[in-house]
N, C-alpha and C positions, 0 to 999 in steps of 0.2 A: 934144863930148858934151853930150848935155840933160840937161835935170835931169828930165825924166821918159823917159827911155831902158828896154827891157827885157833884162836881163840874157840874155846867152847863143842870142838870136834871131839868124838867118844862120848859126849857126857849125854845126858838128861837135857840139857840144856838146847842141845843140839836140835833137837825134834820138836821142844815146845817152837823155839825161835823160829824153825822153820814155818810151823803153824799158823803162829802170829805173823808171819809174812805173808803166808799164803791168805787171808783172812784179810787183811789189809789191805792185798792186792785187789783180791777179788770185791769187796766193799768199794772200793775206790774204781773200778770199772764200772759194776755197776750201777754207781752213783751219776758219774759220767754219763754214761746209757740213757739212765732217768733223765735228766738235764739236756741233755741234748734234744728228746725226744720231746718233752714237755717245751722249747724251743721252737722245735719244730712245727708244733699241734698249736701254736700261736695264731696262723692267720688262721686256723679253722675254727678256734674259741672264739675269735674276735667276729669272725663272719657270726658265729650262732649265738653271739652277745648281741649285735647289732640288729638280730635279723634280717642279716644282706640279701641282697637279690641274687647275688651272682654267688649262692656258697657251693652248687657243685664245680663250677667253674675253680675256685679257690680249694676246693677239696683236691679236686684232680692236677692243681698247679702245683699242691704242699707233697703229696705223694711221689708227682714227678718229679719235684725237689730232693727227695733222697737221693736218685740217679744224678742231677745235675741241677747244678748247686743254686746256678741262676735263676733256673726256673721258680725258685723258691722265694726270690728275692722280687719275682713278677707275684708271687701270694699275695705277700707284705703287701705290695704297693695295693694292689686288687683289695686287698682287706681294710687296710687302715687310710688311704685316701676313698675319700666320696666322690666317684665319679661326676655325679649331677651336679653336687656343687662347685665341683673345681670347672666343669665345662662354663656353669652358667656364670661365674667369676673371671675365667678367660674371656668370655665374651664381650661383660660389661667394662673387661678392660679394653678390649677392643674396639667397642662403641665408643665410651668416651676418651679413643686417642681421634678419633673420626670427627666428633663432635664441633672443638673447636675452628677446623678447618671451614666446613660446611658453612660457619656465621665470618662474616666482615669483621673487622678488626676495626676499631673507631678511631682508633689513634694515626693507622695510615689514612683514613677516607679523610680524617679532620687535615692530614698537611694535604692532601692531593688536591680537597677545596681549596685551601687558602692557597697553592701554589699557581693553580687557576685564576682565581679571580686578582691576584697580584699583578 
């Protein structure tokens, strides 16, 4: 025997191991495959869980997401935020930054009289 000899060449052994490599491989891609894909098919589940409005819109974002990547990433958003509410939530933030201004402040009108009538 050498000392640089390769385990398991000629034998029986040879051919199963190859097998069970190949079998292993191939399992484990396709696994990958599945997983990826069921990833992918997310915002389209989530659209026809919710019964979205916009699910051809989301359909045709998640398909153009195989091609490029980001577009997929506009699915997600499209899927999983609720437009109406986030608008009508921006809004009311917006109203009530407006709010306070609109009304007098009492704590300056109370010194501006007493500065007056001093």
């Amino acid at each position: 025997m050498s000392l640089i000899s390769m385990p398991f060449v000629d034998s029986g052994l040879d051919t199963t191991l190859h097998v069970v490599a190949a079998v292993v491989m191939i399992t484990t891609v396709a696994a990958m495959a599945i997983g990826f894909w069921k990833l992918h098919e997310l915002p389209i589940n989530k659209a026809h869980k919710e019964d979205h409005h916009q699910i051809g819109l989301i359909t045709a974002l998640t398909w153009i997401g195989f091609l490029w990547h980001w577009v997929w990433v506009l699915a997600v958003l499209v899927a999983f935020v609720d437009g109406e509410k986030a608008l009508r939530k921006i809004r009311d933030i917006w109203h009530e930054d407006k709010k306070p201004e609109s009304e007098p402040k009492q704590g300056l009108v109370q010194v501006k009289e007493e500065t007056n009538n001093a």
